[in-house]
Every structure is written in C-alpha cells, then in structure tokens.
TIKOL-511678 format. One record per residue (C-alpha): residue in three letters; x, y, z. Coordinates in steps of 0.25 Angstrom, whole numbers, padded with zeros to 4 digits, always signed. Layout:
N
AlaXYZ;...
END
This chain:
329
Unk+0000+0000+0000;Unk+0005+0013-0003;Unk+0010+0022+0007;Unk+0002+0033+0006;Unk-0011+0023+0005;Unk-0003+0019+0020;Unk-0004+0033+0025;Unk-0017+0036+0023;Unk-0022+0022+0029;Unk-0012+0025+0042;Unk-0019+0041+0043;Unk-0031+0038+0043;Unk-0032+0026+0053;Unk-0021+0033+0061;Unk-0012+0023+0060;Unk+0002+0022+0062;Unk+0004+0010+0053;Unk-0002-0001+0047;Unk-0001-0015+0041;Unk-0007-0023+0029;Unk-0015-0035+0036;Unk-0025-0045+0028;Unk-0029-0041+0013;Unk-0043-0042+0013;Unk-0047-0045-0001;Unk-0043-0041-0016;Unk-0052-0029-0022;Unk-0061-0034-0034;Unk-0053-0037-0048;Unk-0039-0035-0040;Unk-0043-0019-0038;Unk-0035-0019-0024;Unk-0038-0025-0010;Unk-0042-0022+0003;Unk-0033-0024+0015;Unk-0032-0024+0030;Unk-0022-0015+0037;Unk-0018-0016+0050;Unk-0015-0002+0058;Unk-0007+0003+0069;Unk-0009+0013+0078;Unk-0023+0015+0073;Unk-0037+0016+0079;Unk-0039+0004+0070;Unk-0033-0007+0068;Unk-0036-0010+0054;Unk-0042-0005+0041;Unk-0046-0011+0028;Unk-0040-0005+0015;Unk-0047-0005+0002;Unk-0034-0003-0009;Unk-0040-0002-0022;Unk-0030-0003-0034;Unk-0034-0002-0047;Unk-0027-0012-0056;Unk-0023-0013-0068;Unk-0028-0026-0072;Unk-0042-0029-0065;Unk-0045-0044-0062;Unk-0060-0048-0062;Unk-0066-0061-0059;Unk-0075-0059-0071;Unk-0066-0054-0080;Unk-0075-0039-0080;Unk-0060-0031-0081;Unk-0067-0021-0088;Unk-0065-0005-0090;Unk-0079-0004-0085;Unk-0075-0012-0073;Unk-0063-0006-0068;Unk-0070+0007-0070;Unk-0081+0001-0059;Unk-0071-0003-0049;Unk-0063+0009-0050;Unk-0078+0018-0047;Unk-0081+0007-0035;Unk-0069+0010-0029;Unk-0072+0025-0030;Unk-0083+0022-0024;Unk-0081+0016-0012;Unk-0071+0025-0009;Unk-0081+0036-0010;Unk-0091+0027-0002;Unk-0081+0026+0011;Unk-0077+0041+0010;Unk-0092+0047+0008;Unk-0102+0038+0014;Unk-0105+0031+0027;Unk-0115+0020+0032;Unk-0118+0019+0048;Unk-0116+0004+0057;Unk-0129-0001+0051;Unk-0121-0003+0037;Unk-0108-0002+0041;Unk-0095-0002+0032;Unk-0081+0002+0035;Unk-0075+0015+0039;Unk-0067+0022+0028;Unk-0054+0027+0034;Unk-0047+0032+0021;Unk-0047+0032+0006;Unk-0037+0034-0005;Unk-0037+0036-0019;Unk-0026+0036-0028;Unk-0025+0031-0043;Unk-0028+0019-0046;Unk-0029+0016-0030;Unk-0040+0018-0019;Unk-0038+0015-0004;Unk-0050+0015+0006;Unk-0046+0012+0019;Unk-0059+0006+0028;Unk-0060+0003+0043;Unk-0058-0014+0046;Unk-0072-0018+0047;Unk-0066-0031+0053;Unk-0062-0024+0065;Unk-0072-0016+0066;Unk-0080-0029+0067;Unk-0085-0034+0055;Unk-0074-0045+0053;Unk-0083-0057+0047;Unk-0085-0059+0033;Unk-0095-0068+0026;Unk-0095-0076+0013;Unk-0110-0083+0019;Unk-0121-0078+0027;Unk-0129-0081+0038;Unk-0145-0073+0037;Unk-0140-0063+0049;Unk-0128-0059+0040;Unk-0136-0058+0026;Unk-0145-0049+0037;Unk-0134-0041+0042;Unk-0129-0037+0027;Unk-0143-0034+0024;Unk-0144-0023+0035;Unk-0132-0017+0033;Unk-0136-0016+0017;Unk-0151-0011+0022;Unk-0144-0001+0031;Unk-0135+0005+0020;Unk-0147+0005+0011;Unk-0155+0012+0022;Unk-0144+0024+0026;Unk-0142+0026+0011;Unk-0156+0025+0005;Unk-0157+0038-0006;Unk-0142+0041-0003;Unk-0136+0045-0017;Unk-0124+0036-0018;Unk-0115+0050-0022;Unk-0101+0045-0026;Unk-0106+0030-0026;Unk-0110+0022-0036;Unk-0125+0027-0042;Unk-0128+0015-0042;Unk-0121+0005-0034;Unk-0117-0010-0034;Unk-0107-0015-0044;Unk-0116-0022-0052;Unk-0123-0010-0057;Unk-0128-0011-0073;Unk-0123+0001-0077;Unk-0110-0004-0071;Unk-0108-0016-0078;Unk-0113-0017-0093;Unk-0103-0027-0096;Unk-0109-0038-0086;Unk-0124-0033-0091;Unk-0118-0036-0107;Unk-0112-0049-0103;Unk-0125-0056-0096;Unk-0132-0067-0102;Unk-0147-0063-0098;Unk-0152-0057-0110;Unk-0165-0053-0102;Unk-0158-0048-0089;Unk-0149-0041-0096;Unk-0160-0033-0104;Unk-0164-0030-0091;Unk-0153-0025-0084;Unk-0154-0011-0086;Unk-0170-0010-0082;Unk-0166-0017-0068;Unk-0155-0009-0064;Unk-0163+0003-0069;Unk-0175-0002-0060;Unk-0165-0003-0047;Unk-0158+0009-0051;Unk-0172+0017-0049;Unk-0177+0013-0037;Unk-0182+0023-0029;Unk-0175+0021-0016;Unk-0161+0020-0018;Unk-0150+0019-0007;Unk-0133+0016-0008;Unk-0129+0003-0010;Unk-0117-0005-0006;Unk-0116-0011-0020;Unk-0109-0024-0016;Unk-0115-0029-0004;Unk-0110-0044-0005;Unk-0108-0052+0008;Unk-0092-0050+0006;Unk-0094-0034+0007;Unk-0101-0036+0022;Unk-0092-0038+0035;Unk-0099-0045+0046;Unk-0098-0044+0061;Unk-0095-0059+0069;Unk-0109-0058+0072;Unk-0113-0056+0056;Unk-0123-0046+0061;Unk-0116-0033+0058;Unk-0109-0031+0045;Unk-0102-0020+0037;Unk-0101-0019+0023;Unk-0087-0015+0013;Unk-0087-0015-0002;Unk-0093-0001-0006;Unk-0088+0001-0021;Unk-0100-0001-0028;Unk-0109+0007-0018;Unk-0120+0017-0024;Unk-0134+0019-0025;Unk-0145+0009-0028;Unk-0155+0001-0023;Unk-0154-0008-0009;Unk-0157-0020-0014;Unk-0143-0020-0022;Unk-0137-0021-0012;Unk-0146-0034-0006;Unk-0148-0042-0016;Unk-0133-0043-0019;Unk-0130-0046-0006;Unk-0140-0056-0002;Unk-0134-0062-0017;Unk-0120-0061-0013;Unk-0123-0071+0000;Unk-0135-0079-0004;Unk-0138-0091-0014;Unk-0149-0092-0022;Unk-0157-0100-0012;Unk-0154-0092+0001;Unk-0161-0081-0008;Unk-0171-0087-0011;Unk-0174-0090+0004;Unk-0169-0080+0011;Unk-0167-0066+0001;Unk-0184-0062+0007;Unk-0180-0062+0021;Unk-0166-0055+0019;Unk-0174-0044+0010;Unk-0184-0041+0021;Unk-0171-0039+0032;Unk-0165-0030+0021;Unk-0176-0022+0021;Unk-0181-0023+0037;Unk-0166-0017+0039;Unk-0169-0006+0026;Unk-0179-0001+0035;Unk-0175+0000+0049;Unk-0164+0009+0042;Unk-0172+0017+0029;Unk-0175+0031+0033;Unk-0189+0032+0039;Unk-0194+0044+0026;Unk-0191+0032+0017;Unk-0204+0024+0012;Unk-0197+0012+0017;Unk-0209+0003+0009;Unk-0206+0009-0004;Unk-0191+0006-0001;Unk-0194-0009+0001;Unk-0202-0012-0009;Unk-0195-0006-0019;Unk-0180-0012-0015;Unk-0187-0027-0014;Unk-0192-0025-0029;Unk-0177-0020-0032;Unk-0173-0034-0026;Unk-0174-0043-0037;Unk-0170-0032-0048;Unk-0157-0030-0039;Unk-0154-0044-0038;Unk-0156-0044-0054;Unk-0147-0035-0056;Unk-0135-0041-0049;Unk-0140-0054-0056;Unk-0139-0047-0072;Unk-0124-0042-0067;Unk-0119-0058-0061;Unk-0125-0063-0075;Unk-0116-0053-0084;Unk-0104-0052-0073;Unk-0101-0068-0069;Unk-0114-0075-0074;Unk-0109-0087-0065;Unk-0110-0078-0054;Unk-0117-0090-0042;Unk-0127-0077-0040;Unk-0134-0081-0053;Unk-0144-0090-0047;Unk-0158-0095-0046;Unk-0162-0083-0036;Unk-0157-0073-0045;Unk-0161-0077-0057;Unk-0176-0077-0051;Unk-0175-0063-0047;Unk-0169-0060-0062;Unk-0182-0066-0066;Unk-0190-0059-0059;Unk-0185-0044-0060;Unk-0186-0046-0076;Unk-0199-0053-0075;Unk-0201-0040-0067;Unk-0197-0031-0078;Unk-0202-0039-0088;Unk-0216-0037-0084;Unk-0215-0021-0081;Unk-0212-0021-0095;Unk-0224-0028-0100;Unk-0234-0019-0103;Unk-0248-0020-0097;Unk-0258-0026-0103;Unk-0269-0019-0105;Unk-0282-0020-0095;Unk-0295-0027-0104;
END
C-alpha cells in the first residue's frame, strides 16, 4: 500500500501504526481487494480497507469484459464512495462507519469501521427463518427511512441488474417473449409511485450477522440508488432460498417484510397504497432479475420452477392489459 494511502488511514484512526492482517476477499473481476489492518495506539483496534485498482485486463467469470462493463464498475465504485461520505442509515439498518476516502487515478480507498469488532462477526452461506427475518427488517428499515428520498449522486436507478445497464445480457437472451418484454416491465417498476433507495445488492453475502443471527449489518453499496423495495427483497429471498422453500415459505416472509415497513414508514404516508402497490411489484421484480440471469449465465441455479412461474404470470399480466376490451352486447 502506498505510503501516502498509510498516512491518511493512521490520521484518521489516530494511530500510531498499523499492520496488514487477513485479506478479506478479492473485488469483483480482479478490481482490487478488501483488507483488515491491525492498529496501534488507536481507539480502534481495527478497520477494513476497500482498495479498488482498476486493472488493465479485467477477469470475468462470464467473460462480460466489455467497454460497457468496466465503465459500470468504474461508476459503482463512484458511488459507493459518495454513498459513505454523504448518506447515513440509524441502528435499525446499520452499516459500517466511514472513516476516510481517497481518490487517486485509476485507485480509490474507503476506509470502514471493523464490523467484526463491532459485533457483527458471523457470516452465513445458509439460513435459518430468524436470519431471513432479520435481513428483512433491516431492508424494510432502509426502505422506510428512505422512502421519497432522491438518490442525488447515487444510481437513478439502483441494483446492477438494471435494463438500461445491461443491453448486452438483454441482446443475448434466448426468450424471444420476455425479452419483448423487457422494457415494459422495467418501465412498470420504474413508475411506481412510492419509491424509496435501495441497497441494489442485498444477497445474503452482503449482510453480517451477530452470534445470536438476530442483528445484522449490511456492506456492498456500489450499486445503491432509487427504486422500488421490492428490488431489493426479491433478490434477497433469491439469493438464499430454493425453489421450494419459496414456494412454502416467500407468503409469510412477505407479510414480515411489510409488518417491519410499517412500524418504520412515516405516519403521513397511505401505508395501504404503499403495500398494495410494492406486492404487485413482487412478481414483476422478480422478472426482471429472472430476464437478466437468462441473458447474463442462463445456467444461473436461480433459473427455476419458481421463477419461471412468476415469469409466466407477470407476461400473462401484461398480456391481458393489452387486449382490448370486448365490447359489452
């Protein structure tokens, strides 16, 4: 790490030196990494350091090393950084702490509070129901304290599966009649009426749990921007759920989303209206994850029974709003 990069870590912990400890994981396509470092003589005893480099040759599990793309992830990276500096949540939704941020070149450093110390050490690659619940309220809380909040500086319109994002996925799909539809479904989500900020990558790796898996805190902000709520929990309940635990179990999960929604949403706001509309938004957000797996890795294990019987009904949906009337005898 550079040695200015070490300066400005030790000035704004107060430290008198520091140490490189465990790296945490690689950043997306080889664009950097995020580390622990270990602190001296500091309030804290640790911090975690997003380093994002920009390289030269991108790797891509898909092989999506496109122009287009690193454009995206250069914007993301953009974006979170603005997110840490200009926006902050409350302990109902908590994230990390932003300590500091650089930008230089073709690098950007945010520097972040240890969530492990501050108690949110667990991670989880499965679920229990009190865990799914706990990611659920802290997305209906976030959902709640930003409701009509324009995302300034953030995406317009978050998650980084977005249409107007990825026109190479939509031209590579398969599903002539899902792809036709495309732009009428992200235009119907787009134009709900009661928008709020979403996280735009709430997958069960970007929540930190407490021992207890009843508190969690959430990382992972580049692609956070404006957008309906239900985003945010359909790709979530997606990311750690099969086919047939949604089947059973996405009803129950729904109504605790939006039991937490309303024990946060601000009391001027027609609560009713809000729900009903966001549950109709369900199936057409699901869709629209569903039209970017088949054009991104149509392999994807999300392609399944569950989702392709939501599919089915949001253009079955559409299908019939087009029809026009028949005339009454």
């Amino acid at each position: 790490m550079k040695q200015g990069y070490q300066d400005l870590i030790l000035q704004a912990c107060g430290a008198s030196s520091m140490s490189v400890g465990d790296k945490i994981q690689t950043l997306w396509s080889g664009y950097g990494e995020i580390v622990r470092l270990h602190l001296e003589s500091s309030d804290r005893t640790s911090v975690v350091v997003k380093h994002v480099k920009f390289p030269k040759d991108a790797e891509h599990p898909g092989d999506w090393n496109t122009e287009r793309s690193h454009t995206r992830k250069v914007r993301s990276y953009q974006v979170e950084t603005h997110w840490y500096q200009n926006y902050s949540t409350n302990h109902s939704c908590r994230i990390p702490s932003c300590l500091a941020v650089c930008s230089h070149g073709d690098e950007m450093l945010i520097v972040l509070e240890d969530l492990d110390v501050a108690g949110y050490d667990q991670r989880r690659t499965s679920v229990r129901d009190r865990e799914i619940r706990a990611c659920l309220s802290w997305l209906a809380h976030f959902h709640a304290l930003f409701l009509d909040v324009v995302p300034d500086g953030l995406w317009p319109i978050g998650t980084y599966w977005h249409l107007e994002t990825r026109p190479d996925e939509l031209e590579a799909m398969d599903d002539a009649e899902l792809k036709a539809a495309a732009a009428h479904i992200d235009r119907i989500l787009n134009e709900c009426h009661f928008k709020t900020i979403v996280h735009g990558d709430a997958k069960l790796a970007n929540f930190c749990f407490s021992k207890s898996g009843l508190e969690v805190a959430a990382v992972d902000f580049q692609y956070v921007g404006g957008g309906c709520g239900m985003k945010d929990v359909v790709y979530f309940l997606g990311s750690c759920m099969e086919e047939r635990e949604c089947e059973k179990r996405v009803p129950a999960l729904l109504d605790h989303y939006f039991t937490e929604l309303k024990l946060f949403i601000n009391k001027d706001v027609n609560f009713d209206a809000l729900e009903k509309e966001w549950r109709e938004m369900f199936a057409f957000a699901w869709t629209d994850f569903h039209r970017f797996l088949l054009g991104w890795m149509p392999g994807h294990w999300k392609i399944n029974r569950y989702s392709k019987q939501l599919v089915k009904e949001v253009l079955c949906k559409l299908k019939q709003s087009s029809e026009p009337e028949l005339p009454k005898p």
